[in-house]
C-alpha positions as CSV (number, residue, x, y, z in Angstrom):
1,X,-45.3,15.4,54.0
2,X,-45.7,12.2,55.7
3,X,-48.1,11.1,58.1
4,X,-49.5,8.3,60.2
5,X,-52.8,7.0,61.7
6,X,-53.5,7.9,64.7
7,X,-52.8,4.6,66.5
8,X,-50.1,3.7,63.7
9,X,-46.4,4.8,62.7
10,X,-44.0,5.6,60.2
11,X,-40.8,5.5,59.5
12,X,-38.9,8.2,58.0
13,X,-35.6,7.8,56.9
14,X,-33.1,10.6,56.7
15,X,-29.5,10.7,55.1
16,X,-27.3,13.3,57.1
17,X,-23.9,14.3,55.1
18,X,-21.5,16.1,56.5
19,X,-20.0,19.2,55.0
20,X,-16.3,18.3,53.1
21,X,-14.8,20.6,55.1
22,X,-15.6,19.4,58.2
23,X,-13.3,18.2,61.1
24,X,-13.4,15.0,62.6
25,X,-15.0,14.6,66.1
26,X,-18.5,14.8,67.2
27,X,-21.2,17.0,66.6
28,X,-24.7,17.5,67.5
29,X,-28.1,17.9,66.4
30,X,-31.8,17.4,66.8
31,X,-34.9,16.8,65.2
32,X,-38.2,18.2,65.9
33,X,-41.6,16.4,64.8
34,X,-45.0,18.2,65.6
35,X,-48.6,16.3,66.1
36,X,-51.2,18.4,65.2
37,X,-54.8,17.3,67.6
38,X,-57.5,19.3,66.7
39,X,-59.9,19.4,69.8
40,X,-63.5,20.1,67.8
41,X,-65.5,19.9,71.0
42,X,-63.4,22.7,73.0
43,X,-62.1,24.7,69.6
44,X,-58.4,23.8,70.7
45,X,-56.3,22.7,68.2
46,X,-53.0,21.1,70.3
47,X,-49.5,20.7,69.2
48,X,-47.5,18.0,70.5
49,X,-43.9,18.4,69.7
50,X,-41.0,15.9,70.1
51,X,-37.3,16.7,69.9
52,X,-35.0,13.9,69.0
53,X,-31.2,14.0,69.6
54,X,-28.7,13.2,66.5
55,X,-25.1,12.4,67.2
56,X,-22.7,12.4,64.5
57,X,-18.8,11.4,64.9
58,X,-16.9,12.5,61.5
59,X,-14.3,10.4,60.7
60,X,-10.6,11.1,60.9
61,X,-7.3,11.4,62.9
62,X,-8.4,13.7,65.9
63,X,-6.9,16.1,67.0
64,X,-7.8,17.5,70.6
65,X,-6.0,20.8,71.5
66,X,-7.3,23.9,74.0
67,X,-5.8,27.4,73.9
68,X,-6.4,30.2,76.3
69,X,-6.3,33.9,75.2
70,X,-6.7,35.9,78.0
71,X,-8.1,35.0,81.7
72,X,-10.0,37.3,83.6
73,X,-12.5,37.5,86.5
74,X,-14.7,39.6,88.4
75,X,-17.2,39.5,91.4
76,X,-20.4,41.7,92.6
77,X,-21.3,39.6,95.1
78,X,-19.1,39.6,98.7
79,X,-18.1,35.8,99.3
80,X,-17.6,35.9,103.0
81,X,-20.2,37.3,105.5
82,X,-18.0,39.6,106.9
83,X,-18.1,41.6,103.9
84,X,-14.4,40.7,102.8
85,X,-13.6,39.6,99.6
86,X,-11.2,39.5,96.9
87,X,-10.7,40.4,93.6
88,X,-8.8,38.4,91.2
């Protein structure tokens, strides 16, 4: 596992491949890395954690569509003060 000094760095690198059957657009992701500080004059050991974001864009003609299968609605709550209201 790698580490670094307190006061230091590292740099990690990281190869991301995308699965062969995947369809080009963009996709989403993160990273999480955890700092362990052990506190030995309280007995706390503290966890810093750090998510990182990771974009990917696959390659490819897109192809943008949007279908609707059904539409429906409800309300609970009465919109209007007097108590009226619709249902849609």
């Amino acid at each position: 596992m790698p580490s670094a000094t307190p006061s230091g760095t590292a740099e990690i690198p990281f190869t991301v491949t995308a699965p062969g059957r995947a369809t080009p657009g963009d996709y989403v992701g993160g990273l999480l890395t955890s700092l362990k500080q052990p506190d030995d004059a309280e007995g706390i050991n503290g966890d810093r954690r750090l998510g990182i974001k990771v974009r990917l864009r696959v390659s490819g003609a897109l192809e943008p569509a949007l279908a609707v299968a059904t539409r429906t609605s409800r309300t609970t709550a009465r919109p209007t003060p007097s108590g009226g209201g619709t249902r849609r």
